[in-house]
N, C-alpha and C positions, 0 to 999 in steps of 0.2 A: 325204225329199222326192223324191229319184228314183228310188224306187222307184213313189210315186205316183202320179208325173208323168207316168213310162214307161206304166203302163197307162191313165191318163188321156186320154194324146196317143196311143196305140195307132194310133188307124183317123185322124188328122192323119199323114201321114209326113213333112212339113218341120219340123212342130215336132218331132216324135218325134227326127227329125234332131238339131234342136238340141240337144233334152237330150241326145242319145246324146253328141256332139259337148263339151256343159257339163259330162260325166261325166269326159271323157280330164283328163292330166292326172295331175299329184300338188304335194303340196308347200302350205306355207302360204300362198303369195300363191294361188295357184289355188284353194284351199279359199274364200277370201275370195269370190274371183270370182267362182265357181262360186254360192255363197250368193245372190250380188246378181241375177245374170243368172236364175237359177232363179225368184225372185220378180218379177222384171221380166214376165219367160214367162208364170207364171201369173197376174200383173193382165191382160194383152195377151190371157189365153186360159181366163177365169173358167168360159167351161160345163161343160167336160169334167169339171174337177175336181168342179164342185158335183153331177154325176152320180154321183160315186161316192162323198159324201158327207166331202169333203175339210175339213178344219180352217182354212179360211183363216185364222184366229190365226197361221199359222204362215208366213205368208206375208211377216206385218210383223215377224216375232219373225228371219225367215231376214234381212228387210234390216238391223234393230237387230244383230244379232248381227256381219253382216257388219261393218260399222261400229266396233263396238267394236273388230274382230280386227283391221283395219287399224288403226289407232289404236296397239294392242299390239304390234304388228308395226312399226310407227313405230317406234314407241320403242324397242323391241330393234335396230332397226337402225339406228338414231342411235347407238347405245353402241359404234357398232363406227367410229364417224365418230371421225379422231385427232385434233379438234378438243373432243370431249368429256370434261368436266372429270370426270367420276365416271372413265370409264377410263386420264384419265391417274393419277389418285390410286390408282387398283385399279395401272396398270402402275406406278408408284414403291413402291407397298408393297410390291410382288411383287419388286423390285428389291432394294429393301433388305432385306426377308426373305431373298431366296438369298445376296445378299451375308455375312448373320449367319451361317446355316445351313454354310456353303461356312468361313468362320475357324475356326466350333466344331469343325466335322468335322477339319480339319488339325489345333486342338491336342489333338482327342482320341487322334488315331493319332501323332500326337508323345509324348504325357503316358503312354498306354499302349503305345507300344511293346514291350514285353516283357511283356503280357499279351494274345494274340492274342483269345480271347475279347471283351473288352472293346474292342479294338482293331477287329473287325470291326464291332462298334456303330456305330462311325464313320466308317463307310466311306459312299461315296457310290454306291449302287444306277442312279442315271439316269446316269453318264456314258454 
């Protein structure tokens, strides 16, 4: 879309502005934004485009889209909220797992002592 937009808006320089402007930016909420305001622009500014023979399909498909990826982005960013019951059950598994992982490891380098091979099996690589 900005690439069509840009030559679309060419000889408008405040909308051209804008998109230049809707372009900056990175990152998934911007990617969001970016979608929305881009189709906003182009209902606000329908000739340009239809001069060059523009897909407006895609003009309703850029605000659905937006939509959805807010939505998705919701929800990844709820899981990081320590009120959220999936991450506290992910943080106690994870808990208890290193808890297991961290006994085996000590009675493996106890029980093989005197066999180093086997002994470094057990050793713990992340200290």
């Amino acid at each position: 879309m900005f690439h069509h937009m840009s030559f679309a808006y060419r000889n408008l320089p405040d909308v051209n502005k804008r998109v230049m402007r809707i372009r900056e930016g990175s990152g998934h909420a911007d990617m969001i934004q970016d979608l929305l305001e881009l189709a906003v622009l182009a209902e606000k500014y329908p000739e340009p485009l239809a001069q060059i023979n523009f897909d407006t399909s895609l003009i309703a498909k850029a605000k659905e889209t937006s939509h959805e990826m807010a939505e998705l982005l919701a929800l990844n960013n709820g899981s990081k909220d320590e009120s959220n019951a999936v991450k506290l059950l992910r943080d106690k598994a994870f808990t208890l797992l290193d808890d297991r992982m961290r006994k085996i490891r000590e009675v493996g380098q106890y029980v093989f002592w005197r066999n180093p091979d086997r002994k470094d099996k057990y050793a713990d690589d992340y200290k």
